[in-house]
Backbone bond lengths (Angstrom), bond angles and torsions (degrees), N, CA, C in turn:
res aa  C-N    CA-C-N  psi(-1)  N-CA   C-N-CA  omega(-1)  CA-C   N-CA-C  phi
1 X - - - 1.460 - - 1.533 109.44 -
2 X 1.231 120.91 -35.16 1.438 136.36 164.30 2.003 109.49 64.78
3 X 1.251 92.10 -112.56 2.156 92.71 170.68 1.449 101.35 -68.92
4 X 1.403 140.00 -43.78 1.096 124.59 -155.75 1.684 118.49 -75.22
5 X 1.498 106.67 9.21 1.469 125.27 169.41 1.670 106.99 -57.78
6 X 1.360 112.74 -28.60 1.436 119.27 -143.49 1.920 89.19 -111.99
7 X 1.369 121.56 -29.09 1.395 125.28 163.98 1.268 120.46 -37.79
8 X 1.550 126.08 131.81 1.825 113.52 161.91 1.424 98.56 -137.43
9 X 1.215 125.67 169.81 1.488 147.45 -166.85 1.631 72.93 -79.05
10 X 2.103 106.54 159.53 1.246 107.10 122.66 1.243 113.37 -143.35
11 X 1.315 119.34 141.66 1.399 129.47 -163.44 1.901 97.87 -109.01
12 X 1.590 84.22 138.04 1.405 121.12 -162.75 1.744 107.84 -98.71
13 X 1.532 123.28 92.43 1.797 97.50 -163.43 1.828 80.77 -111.61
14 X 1.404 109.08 165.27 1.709 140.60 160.61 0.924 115.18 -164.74
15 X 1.462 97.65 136.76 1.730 130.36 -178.17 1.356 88.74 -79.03
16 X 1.582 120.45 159.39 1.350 112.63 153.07 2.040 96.60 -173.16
17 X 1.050 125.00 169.75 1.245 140.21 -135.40 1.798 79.50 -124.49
18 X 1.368 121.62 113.29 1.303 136.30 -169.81 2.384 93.11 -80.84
19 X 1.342 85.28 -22.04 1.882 80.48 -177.69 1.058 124.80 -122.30
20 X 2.084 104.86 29.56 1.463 117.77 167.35 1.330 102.43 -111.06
21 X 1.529 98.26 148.93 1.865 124.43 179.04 1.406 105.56 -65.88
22 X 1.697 101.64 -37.66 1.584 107.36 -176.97 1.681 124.44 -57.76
23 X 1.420 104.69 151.78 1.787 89.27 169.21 1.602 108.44 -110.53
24 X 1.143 101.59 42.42 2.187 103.96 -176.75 2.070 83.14 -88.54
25 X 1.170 78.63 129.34 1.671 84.79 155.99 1.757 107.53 -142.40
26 X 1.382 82.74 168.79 2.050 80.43 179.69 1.693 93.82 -96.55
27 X 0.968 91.65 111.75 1.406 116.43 160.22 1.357 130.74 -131.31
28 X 1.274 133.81 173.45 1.698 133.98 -166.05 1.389 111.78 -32.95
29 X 1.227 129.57 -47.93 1.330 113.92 178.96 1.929 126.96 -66.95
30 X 1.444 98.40 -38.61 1.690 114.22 166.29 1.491 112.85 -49.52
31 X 1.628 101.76 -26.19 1.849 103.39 -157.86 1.492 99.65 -88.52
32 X 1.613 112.23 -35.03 1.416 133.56 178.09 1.648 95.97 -52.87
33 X 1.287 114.07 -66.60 1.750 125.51 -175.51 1.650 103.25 -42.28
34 X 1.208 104.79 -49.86 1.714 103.73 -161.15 1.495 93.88 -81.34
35 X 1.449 143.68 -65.97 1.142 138.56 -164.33 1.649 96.47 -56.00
36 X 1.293 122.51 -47.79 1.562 103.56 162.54 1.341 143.50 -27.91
37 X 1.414 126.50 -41.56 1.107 157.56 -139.34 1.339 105.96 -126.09
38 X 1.499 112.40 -40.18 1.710 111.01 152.32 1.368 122.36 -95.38
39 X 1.183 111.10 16.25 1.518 108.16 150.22 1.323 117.06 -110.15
40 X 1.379 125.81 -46.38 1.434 121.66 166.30 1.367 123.60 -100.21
41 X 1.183 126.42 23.34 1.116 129.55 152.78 1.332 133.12 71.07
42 X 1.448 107.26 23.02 1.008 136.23 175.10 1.369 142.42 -167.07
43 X 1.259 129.89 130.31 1.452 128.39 -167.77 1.718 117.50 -53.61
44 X 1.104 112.63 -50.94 1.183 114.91 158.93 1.658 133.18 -59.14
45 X 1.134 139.95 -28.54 1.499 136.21 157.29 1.082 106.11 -82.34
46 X 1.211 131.83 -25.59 1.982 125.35 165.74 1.884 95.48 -52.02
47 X 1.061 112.23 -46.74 1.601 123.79 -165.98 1.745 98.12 -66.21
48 X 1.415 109.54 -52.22 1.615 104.54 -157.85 1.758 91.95 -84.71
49 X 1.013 113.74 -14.23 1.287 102.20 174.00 1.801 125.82 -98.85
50 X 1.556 106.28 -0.72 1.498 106.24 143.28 2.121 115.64 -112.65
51 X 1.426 77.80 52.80 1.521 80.53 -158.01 1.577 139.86 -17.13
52 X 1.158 93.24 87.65 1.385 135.77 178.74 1.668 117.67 -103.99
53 X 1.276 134.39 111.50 1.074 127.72 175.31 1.543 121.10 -44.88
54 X 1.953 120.49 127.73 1.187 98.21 175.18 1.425 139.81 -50.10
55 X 1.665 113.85 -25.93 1.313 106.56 -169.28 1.552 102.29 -63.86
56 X 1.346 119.80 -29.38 1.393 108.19 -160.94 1.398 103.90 -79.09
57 X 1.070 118.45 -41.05 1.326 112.84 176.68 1.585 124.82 -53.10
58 X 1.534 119.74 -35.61 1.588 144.45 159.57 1.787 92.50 -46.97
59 X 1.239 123.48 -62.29 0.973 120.24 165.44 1.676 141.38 -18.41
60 X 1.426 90.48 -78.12 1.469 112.14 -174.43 1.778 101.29 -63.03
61 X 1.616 101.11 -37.40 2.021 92.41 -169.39 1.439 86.15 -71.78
62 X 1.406 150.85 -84.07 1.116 139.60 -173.75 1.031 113.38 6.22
63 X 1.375 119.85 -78.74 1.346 142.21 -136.37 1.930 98.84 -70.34
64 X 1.668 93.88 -48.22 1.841 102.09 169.87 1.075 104.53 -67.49
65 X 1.438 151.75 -45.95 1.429 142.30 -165.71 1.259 87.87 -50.15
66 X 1.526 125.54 -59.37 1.575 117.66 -138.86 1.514 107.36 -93.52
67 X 1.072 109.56 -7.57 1.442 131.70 172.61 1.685 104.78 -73.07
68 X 1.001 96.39 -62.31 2.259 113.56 -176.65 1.564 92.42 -67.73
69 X 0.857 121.40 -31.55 1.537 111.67 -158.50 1.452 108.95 50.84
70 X 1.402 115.39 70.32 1.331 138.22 -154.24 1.383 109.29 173.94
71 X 1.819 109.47 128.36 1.454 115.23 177.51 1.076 100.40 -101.88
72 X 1.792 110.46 142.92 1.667 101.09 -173.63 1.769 99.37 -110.90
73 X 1.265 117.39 -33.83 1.137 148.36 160.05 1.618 131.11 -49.14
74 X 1.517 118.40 95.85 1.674 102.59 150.07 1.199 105.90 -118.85
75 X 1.583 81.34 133.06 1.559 99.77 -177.74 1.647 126.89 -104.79
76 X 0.990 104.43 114.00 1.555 118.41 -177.55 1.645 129.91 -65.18
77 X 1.375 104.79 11.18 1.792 109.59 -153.20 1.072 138.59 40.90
78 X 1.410 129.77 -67.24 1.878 119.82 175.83 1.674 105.15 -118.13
79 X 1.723 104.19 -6.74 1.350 109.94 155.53 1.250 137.33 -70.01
80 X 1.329 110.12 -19.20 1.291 130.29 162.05 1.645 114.15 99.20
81 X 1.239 151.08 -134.95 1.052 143.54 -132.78 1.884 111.95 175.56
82 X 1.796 101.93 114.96 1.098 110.89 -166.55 1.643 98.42 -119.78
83 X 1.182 118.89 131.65 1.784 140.26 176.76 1.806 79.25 -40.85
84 X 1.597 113.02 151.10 1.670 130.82 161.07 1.414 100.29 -84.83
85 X 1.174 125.39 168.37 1.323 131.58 147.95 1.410 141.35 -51.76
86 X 1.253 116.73 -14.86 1.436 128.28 157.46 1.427 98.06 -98.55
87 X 1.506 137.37 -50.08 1.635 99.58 178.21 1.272 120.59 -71.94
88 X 2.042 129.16 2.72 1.369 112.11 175.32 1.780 104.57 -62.93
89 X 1.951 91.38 -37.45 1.935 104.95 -166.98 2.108 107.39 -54.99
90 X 0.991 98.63 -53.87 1.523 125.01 172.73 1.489 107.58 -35.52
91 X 1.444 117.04 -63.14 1.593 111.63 -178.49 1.419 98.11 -92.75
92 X 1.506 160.01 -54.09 0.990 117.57 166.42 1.647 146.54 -21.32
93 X 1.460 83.13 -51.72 1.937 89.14 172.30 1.274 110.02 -53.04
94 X 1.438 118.33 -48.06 1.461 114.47 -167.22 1.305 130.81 -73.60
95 X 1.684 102.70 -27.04 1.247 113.42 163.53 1.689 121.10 -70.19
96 X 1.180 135.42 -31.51 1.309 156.25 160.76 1.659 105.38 -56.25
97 X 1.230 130.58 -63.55 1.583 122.84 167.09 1.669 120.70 -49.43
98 X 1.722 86.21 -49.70 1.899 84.72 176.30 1.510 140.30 -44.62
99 X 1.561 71.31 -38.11 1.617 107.44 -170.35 1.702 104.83 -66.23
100 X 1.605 116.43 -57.30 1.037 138.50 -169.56 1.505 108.50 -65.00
101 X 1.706 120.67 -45.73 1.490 150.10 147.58 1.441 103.41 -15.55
102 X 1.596 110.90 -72.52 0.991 110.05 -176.14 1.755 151.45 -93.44
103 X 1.799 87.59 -3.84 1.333 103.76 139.77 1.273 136.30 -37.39
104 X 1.555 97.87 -90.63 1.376 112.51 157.61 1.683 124.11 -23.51
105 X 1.117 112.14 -44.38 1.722 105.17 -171.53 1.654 109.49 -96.01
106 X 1.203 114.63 1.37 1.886 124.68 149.75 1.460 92.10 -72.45
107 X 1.179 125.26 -69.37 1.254 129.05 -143.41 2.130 105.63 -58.80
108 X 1.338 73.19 -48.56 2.054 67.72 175.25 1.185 111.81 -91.14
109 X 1.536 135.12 -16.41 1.406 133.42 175.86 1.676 88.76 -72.21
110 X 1.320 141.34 -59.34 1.494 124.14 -178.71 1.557 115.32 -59.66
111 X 1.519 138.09 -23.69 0.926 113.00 173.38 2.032 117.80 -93.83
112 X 1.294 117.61 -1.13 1.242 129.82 153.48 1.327 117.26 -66.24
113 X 1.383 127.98 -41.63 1.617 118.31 -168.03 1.659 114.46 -95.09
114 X 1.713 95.17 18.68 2.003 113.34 -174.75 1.865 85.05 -72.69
């Protein structure tokens, strides 16, 4: 197998709304924002801590809310910002498929490259 010991799959997942025009889907970066935001508790230090400017980040969740037709966001103003109950359900799932996604695609990419 030689270098290709050191190779791994990476698997690419997005949510996306089969009856939106838009192309925002929640994907890895959205999931990064929200698990941010439920860990520190806010939209903005989820942001400075993938340092990313807040507006853009204000941006991008927008853009998926209206895309999902789904709020992922309540936002508190200088209190900051707690995941809804469908975006806690929403990034769990996604993190749990990814996860599972990307198991799986080590698992047969290592027994293909024997």
């Amino acid at each position: 197998m030689g270098k290709a010991k050191t190779l791994i799959p990476v698997i690419r997942m997005a949510v996306t709304n089969k009856n939106s025009e838009s192309n925002s889907q929640f994907g890895r970066g959205v999931a990064s924002l929200c698990l941010g935001v439920r860990q520190l508790g806010s939209l903005n230090a989820a942001a400075k801590e993938m340092k990313m400017a807040y507006s853009k980040a204000w941006r991008i969740i927008k853009e998926t809310e209206a895309a999902l037709d789904m709020q992922l966001l309540n936002r508190d103003g200088a209190h900051g910002s707690t995941l809804t109950d469908e975006g806690n359900k929403l990034l769990d799932a996604y993190l749990e498929i990814d996860e599972r996604l990307q198991k799986f695609a080590e698992e047969e990419f290592a027994k293909l490259m024997k």
